[in-house]
C-alpha atoms as one frame of an Amber mdcrd trajectory, in Angstrom:
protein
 -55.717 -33.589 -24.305 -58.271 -36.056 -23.627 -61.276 -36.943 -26.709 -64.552
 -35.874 -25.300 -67.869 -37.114 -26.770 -71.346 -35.441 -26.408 -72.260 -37.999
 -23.746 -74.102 -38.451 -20.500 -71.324 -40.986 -19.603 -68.622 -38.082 -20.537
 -70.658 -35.501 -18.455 -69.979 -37.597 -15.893 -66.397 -36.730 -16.206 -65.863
 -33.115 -16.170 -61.907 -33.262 -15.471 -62.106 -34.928 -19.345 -63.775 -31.646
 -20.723 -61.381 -28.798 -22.695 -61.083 -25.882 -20.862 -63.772 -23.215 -21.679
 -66.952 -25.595 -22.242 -69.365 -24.815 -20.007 -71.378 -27.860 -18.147 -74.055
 -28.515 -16.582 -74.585 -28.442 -13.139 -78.511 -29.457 -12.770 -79.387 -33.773
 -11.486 -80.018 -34.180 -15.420 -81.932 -37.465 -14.252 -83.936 -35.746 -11.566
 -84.763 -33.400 -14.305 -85.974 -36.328 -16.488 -88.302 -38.096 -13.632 -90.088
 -34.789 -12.709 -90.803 -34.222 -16.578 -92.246 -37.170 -16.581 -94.404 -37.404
 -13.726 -95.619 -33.740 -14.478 -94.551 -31.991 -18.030 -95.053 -28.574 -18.405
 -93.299 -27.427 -21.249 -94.221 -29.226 -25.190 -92.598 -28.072 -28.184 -92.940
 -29.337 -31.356 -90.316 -28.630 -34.185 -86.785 -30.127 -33.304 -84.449 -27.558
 -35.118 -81.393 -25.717 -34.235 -83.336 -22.394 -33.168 -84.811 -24.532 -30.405
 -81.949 -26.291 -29.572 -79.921 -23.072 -29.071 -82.203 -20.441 -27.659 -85.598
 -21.383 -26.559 -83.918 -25.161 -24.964 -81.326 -22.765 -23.412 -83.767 -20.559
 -21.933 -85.070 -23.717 -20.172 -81.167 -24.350 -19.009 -80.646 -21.087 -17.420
 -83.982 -21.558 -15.107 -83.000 -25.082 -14.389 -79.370 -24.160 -13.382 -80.894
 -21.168 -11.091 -83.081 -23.018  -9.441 -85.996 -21.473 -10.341 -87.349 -24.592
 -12.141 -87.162 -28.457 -11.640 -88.324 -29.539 -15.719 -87.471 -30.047 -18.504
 -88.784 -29.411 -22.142 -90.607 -32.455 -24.083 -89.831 -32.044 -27.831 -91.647
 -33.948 -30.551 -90.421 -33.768 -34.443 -93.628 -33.283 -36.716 -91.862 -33.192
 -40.113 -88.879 -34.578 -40.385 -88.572 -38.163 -38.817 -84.463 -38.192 -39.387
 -84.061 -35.081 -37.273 -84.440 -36.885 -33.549 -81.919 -40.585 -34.275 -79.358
 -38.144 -36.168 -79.025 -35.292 -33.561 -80.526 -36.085 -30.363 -80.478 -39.897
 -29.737 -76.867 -40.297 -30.491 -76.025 -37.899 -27.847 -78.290 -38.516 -25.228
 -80.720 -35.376 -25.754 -77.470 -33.080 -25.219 -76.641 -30.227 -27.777 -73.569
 -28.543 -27.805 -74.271 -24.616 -28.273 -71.551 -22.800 -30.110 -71.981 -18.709
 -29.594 -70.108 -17.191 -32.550 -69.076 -13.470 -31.017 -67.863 -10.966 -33.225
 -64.991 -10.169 -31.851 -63.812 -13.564 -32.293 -64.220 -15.399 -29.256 -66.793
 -18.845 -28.910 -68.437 -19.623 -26.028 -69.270 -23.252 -25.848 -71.981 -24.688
 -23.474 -73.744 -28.287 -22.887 -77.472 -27.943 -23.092 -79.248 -30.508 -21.284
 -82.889 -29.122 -20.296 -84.638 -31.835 -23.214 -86.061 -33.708 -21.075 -87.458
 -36.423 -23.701 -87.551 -36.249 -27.817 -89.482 -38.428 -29.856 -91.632 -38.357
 -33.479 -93.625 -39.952 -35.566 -95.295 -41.276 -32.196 -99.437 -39.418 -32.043
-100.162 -41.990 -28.823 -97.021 -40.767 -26.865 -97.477 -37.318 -27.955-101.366
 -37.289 -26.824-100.051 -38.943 -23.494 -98.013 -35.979 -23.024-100.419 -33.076
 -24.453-103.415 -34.413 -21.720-101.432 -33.859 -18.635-103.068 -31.397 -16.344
 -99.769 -29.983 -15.335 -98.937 -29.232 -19.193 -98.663 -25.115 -19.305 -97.518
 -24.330 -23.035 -97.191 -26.049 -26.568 -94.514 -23.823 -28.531 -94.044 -24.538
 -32.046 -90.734 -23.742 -34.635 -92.144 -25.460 -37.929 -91.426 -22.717 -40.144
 -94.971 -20.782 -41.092 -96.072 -23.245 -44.154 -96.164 -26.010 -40.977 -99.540
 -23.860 -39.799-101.847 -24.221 -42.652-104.392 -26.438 -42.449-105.306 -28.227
 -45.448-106.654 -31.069 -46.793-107.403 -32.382 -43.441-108.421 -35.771 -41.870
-111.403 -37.098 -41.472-110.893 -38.249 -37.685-108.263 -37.423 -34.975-106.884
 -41.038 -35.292-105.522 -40.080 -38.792-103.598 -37.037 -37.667-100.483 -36.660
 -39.604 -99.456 -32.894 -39.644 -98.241 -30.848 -36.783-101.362 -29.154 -36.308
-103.652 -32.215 -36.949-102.158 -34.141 -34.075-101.624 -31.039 -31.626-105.737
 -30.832 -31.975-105.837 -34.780 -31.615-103.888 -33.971 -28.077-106.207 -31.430
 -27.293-109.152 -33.623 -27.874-108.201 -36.113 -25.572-106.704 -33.366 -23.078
-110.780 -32.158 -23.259-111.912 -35.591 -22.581-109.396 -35.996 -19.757-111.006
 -32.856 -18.433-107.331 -30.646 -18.276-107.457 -27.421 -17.829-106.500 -24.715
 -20.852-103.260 -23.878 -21.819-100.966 -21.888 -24.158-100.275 -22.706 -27.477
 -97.360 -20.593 -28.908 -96.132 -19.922 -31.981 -92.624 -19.148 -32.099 -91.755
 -19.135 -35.971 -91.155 -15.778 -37.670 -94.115 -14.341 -39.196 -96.493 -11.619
 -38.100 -99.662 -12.102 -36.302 -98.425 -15.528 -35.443-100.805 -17.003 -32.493
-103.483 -16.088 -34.905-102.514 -18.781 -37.052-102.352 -21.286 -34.682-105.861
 -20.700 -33.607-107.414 -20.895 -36.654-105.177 -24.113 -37.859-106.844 -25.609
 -34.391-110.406 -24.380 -34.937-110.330 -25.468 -38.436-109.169 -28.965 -37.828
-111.688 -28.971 -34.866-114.757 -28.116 -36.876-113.739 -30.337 -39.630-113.728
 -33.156 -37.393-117.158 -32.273 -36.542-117.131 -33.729 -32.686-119.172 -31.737
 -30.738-119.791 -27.903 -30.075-118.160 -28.185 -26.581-114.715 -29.242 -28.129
-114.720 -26.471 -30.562-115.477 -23.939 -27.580-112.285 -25.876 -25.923-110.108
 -25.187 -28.692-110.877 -22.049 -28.555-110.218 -21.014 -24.672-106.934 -22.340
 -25.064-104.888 -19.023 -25.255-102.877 -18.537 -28.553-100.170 -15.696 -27.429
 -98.375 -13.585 -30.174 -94.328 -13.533 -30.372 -91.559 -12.194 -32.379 -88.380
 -14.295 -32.366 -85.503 -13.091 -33.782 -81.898 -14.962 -33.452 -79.463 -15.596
 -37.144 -78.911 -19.937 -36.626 -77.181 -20.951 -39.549 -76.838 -24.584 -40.573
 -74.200 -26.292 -38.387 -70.775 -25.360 -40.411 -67.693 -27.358 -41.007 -65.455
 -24.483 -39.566 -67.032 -24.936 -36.582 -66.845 -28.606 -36.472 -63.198 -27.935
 -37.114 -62.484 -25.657 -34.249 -64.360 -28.330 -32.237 -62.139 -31.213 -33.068
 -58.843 -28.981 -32.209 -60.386 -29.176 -28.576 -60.656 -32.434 -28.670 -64.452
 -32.435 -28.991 -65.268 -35.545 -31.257 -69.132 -35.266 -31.997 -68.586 -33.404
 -35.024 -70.390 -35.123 -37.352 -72.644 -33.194 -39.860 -75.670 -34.933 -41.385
 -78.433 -34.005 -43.960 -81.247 -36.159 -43.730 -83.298 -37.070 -46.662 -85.441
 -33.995 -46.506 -82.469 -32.117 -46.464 -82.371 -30.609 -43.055 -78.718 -30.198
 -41.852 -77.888 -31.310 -38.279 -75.356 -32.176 -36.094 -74.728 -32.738 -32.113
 -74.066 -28.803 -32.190 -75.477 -25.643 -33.217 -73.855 -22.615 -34.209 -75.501
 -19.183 -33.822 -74.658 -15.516 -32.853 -75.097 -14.460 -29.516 -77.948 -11.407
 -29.941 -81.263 -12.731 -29.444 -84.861 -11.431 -28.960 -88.191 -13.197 -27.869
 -91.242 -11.059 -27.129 -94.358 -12.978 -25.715 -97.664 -11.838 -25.493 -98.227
 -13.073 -21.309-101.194 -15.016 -21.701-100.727 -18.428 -19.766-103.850 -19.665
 -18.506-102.563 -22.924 -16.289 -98.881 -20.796 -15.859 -95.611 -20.361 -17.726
 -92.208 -20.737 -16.925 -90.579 -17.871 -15.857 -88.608 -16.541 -18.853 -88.148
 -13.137 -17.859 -85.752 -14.212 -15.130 -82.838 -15.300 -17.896 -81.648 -12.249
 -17.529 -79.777 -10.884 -19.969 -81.192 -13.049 -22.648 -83.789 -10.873 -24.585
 -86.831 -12.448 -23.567 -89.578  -9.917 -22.904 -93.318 -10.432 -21.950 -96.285
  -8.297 -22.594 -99.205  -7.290 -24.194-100.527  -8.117 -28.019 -99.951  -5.071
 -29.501 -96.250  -4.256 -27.969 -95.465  -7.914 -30.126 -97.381  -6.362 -33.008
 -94.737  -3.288 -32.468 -91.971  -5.301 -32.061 -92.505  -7.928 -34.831 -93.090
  -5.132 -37.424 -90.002  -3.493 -36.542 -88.013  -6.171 -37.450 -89.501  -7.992
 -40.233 -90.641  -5.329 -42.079 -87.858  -2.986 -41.649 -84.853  -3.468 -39.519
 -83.302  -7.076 -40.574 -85.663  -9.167 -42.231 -85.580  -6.952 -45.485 -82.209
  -6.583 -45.252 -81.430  -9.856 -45.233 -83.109 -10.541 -48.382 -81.481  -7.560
 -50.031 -78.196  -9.274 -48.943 -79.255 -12.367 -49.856 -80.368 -11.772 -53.561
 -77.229  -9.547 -54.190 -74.830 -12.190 -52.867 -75.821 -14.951 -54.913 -75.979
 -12.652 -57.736 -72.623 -11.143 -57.133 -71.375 -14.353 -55.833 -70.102 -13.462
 -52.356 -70.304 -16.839 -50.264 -71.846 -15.560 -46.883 -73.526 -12.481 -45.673
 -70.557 -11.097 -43.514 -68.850 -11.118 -47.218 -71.940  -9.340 -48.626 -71.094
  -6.361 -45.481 -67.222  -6.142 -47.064 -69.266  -4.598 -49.894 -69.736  -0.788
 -48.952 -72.348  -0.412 -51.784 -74.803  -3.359 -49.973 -74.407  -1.756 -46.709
 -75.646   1.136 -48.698 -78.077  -0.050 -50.046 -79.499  -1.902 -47.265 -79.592
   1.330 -45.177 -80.926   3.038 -47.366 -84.078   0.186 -47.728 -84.316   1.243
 -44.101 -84.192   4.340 -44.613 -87.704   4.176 -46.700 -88.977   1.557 -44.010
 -88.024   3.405 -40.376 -90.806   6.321 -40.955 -93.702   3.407 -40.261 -92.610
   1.960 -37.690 -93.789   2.095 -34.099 -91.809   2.189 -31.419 -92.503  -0.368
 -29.151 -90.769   0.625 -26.384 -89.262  -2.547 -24.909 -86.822  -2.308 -28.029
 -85.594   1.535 -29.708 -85.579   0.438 -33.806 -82.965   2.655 -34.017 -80.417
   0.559 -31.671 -82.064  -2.257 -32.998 -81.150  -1.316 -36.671 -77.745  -0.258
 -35.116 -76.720  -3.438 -33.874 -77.793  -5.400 -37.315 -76.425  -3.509 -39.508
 -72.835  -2.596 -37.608 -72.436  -5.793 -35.189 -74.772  -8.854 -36.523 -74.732
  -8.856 -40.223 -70.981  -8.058 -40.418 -69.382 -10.747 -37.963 -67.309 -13.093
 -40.397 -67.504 -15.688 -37.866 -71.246 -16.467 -38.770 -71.193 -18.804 -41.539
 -74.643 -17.739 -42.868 -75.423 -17.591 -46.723 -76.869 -15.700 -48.956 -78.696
 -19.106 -50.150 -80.327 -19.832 -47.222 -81.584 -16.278 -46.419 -83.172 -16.844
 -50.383 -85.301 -20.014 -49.320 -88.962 -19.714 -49.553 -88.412 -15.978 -50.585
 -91.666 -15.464 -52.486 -93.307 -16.528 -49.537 -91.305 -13.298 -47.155 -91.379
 -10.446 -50.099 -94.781  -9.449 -49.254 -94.532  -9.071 -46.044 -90.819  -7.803
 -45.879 -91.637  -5.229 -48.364 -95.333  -5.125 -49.463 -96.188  -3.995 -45.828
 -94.220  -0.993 -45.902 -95.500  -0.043 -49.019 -98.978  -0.446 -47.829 -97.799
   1.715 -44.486 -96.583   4.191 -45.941 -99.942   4.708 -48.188-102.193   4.437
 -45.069-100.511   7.906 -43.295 -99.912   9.538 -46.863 -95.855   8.728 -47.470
 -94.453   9.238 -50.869 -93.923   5.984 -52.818 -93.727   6.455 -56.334 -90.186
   8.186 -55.483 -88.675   5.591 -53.498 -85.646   3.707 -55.426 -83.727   0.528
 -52.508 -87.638  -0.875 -52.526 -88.088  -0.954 -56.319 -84.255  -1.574 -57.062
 -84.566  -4.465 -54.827 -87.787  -6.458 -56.245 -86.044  -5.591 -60.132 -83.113
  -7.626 -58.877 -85.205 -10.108 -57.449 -86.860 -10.580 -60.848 -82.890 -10.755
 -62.208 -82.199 -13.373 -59.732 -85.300 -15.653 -61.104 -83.494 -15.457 -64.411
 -81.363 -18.483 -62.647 -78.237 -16.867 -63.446 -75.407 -14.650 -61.717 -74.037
 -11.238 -62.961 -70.890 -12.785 -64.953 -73.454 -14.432 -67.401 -73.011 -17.898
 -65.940 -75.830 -20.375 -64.618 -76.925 -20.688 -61.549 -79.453 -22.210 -59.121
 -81.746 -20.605 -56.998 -82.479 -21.282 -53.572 -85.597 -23.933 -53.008 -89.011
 -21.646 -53.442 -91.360 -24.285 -52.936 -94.734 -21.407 -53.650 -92.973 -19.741
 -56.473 -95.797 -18.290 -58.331 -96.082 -19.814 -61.814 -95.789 -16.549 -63.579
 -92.348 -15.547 -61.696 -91.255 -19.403 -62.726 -92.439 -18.896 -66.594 -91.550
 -14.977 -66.605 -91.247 -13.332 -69.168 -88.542 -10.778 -69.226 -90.102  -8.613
 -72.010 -93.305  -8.419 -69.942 -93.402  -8.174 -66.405 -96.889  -6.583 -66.249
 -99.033  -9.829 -65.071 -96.720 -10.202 -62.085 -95.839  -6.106 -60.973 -99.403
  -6.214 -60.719 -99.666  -8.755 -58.716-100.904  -8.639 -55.007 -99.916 -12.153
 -54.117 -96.470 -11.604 -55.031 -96.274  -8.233 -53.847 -98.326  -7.608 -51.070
 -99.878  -4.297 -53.626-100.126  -3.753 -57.302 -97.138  -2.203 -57.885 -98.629
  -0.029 -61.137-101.094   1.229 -58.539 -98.927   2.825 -56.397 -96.657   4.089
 -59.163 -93.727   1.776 -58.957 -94.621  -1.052 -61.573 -92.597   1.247 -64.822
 -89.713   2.439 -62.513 -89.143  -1.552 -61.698 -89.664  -2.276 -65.370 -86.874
   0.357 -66.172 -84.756  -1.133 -63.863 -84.984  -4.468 -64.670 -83.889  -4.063
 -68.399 -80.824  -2.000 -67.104 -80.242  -5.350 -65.389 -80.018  -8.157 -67.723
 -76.622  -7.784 -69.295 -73.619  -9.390 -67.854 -71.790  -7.040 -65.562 -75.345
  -4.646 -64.796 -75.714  -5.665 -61.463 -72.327  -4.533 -60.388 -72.355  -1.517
 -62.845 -75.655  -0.681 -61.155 -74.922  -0.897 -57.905 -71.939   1.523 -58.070
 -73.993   4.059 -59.651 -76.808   3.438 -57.025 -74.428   3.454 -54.268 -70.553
   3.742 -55.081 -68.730   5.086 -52.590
């Protein structure tokens, strides 16, 4: 068995290549040139979600035919991310499917065309081409605000400061509108993009005529949805057994984890609201691969489905109990018949507001989370990492249904996986596990300063909360049942104890 490095030069040798890794077939230079003459495709955000799914994408339309470019991706955040994973091996990612029955399918992505940071001039260069269609974005949803912003275009140092610096001089250059496209994980998502743009554009005060540019750009509305854990060590491992040798993991100093391959699970969904105005590549024709375009409110549908009812909350159930129980990933959390209780029945008290939007039935949907994705032990996915930023997701994950339910007249003070959960979120803020012993919870950048200084005898300034909560929870009759629950919880052993009497089966 011949050692294989992610390499042009080893592309170049296919005989070399274990059996079962999938190449590809596409003139990878001729690729390049015509991405360079005429780009249509811009993404900014380097991360494994893009390498994986929406660079794939890209691959299967290059290797039918139907397309002769590339994708252009720029790194707005983290400057490591581009000489760690991409430079070393030539633009190439290695993407590792993790199936549940076992199996990994292993294929060479090579649709980046060019990827670059910390570079405005390059990235304006690129942004004012006429032929440019789309600029998608995966920068996780605190990468859209817009604050504190330069005073001139020249100065642009966030992601959405210097994607409005490219559209300035793409309005100068006279280039027709495009679409910018959010493709992070958060409702309502092109929304956020245009005002980020229109923000930064009236701030700069230019002219009147650039603000009206900024705004006929079209800013579509997605949901995403694919699990892309960090790149694990049993992965690298089952790598280096075939003789693969780019298996080198790296954290970079602001502590993003990245390799020459990415490991994900093979179920995948991106819905796009179809408004392209100077074209879009033609998605739809990756057949097979969950992509799915139409209007604004079928993404509304879709996007509600899931983060507010079908996986999203789920997650973070999983996610808080598994730290706090100490399981070490969430297919260990589904070995747990109690969680899967109690994460169907959260769905149970989520499914009666939501829409079906027709492209996808929730209840397959729900199905294949819950019985297929969550459980496959071959996705090393923790509990930690679904915990990050998870102030910042309760709201929404669980604040929205409450408010739902209220607007069409649902019961809520008698729901219990909703109130159960947010008491053992509280428990989990306490910074230590259910056997009494420390522990450290998952970076929460936002944390609101009362949940960081809580006070367990008093939880009434943050129940009531809307920030934190998306409602007041004493309004709507759940802040004393949470209370309740939470003082059940803060003895060694309650969570467990709990838990059995919530849901032992």
């Amino acid at each position: 068995m011949k050692a294989t490095a992610l390499t042009r030069e080893a592309l170049a040798r296919p005989q070399d290549w274990p059996k079962g890794y999938k190449l590809p077939s596409f003139d990878i230079l001729a690729m390049e040139k015509a991405t360079a003459q005429a780009p249509t495709w811009l993404h900014i955000g380097a991360g494994n979600i893009f390498r994986i799914f929406i660079a794939g994408l890209q691959q299967d339309l290059l290797e039918a035919g139907y397309i002769d470019k590339g994708i252009v991706v720029y790194e707005s955040y983290d400057e490591d991310i581009i000489p760690a994973s991409f430079t070393p091996y030539d633009n190439l990612t290695l993407a590792v499917t993790l199936n549940a029955d076992g199996s990994v399918d292993k294929e060479v992505i090579a649709s980046v065309a060019d990827a670059f940071g910390a570079d405005l001039p390059k990235l304006t260069d690129v942004i004012v081409k006429p032929s440019l269609q789309l600029i998608s974005f995966t920068i996780t949803e605190k990468g859209y605000a817009a604050n504190n912003i330069c005073t001139t275009p020249t100065q642009a140092k966030t992601a959405m400061e210097q994607v409005t610096a490219g559209l300035y001089a793409r309005f100068q250059a006279g280039s027709p509108p495009m679409a910018l496209v959010a493709m992070d994980n958060f409702a309502e998502n092109g929304t956020k993009v245009a005002e980020a743009v229109e923000t930064i554009a009236r701030a700069w005060q230019i002219s009147d005529d650039f603000i009206k540019y900024a705004q006929s750009q079209s800013y579509p509305w997605t949901m995403i949805d694919k699990i892309t854990p960090q790149p694990s060590k049993s992965v690298a491992e089952i790598l280096e057994k075939d003789g693969f040798t780019s298996t080198q993991i790296t954290q970079t100093p602001k502590n993003t984890t990245v390799a020459s391959f990415v490991n994900a699970e093979k179920p995948q969904y991106l819905v796009i609201e179809d408004n392209f105005p100077n074209g879009r590549p033609p998605l739809e024709k990756s057949l097979g691969k969950g992509v799915y375009f139409t209007d604004r409110e079928t993404v509304r549908k879709a996007d509600q489905m899931k983060v507010c009812a079908c996986l999203n909350p789920l997650h973070t159930v999983l996610g808080v109990c598994g730290v706090l129980l100490g399981y070490p990933t969430i297919s260990a959390c589904m070995q747990d018949k109690r969680l899967v209780a109690f994460i169907n029945h959260a769905a149970e008290e989520a499914m009666p507001t939501v829409a079906n939007p027709g492209i996808i039935n929730p209840q397959e949907f729900l199905r294949e989370v819950v019985t297929q994705r969550f459980p496959n032990p071959f996705i090393p996915d923790t509990p930690e990492r679904i915990n990050q930023d998870a102030s910042q997701k309760i709201p929404v994950r669980f604040g929205e249904t409450l408010k739902a339910r209220a607007a069409v007249g649902l019961d809520i003070q008698n729901l219990e996986a909703i109130p159960r959960f947010i008491a053992l979120w509280l428990r989990y803020r306490l910074a230590m596990n259910d056997t009494g012993n420390p522990m450290e919870p998952s970076p929460d950048p936002k944390l609101p300063e009362s949940v960081k200084s809580m006070n367990a005898h008093d939880l009434h300034p943050i129940l009531s909360d809307k920030n934190i909560f998306g409602v007041d929870l004493y309004d709507v009759g759940l802040g004393d049942k949470v209370t309740a629950i939470f003082a059940e919880l803060i003895k060694p052993g309650a969570v467990n104890q709990l838990l059995t009497q919530w849901y032992g089966v």
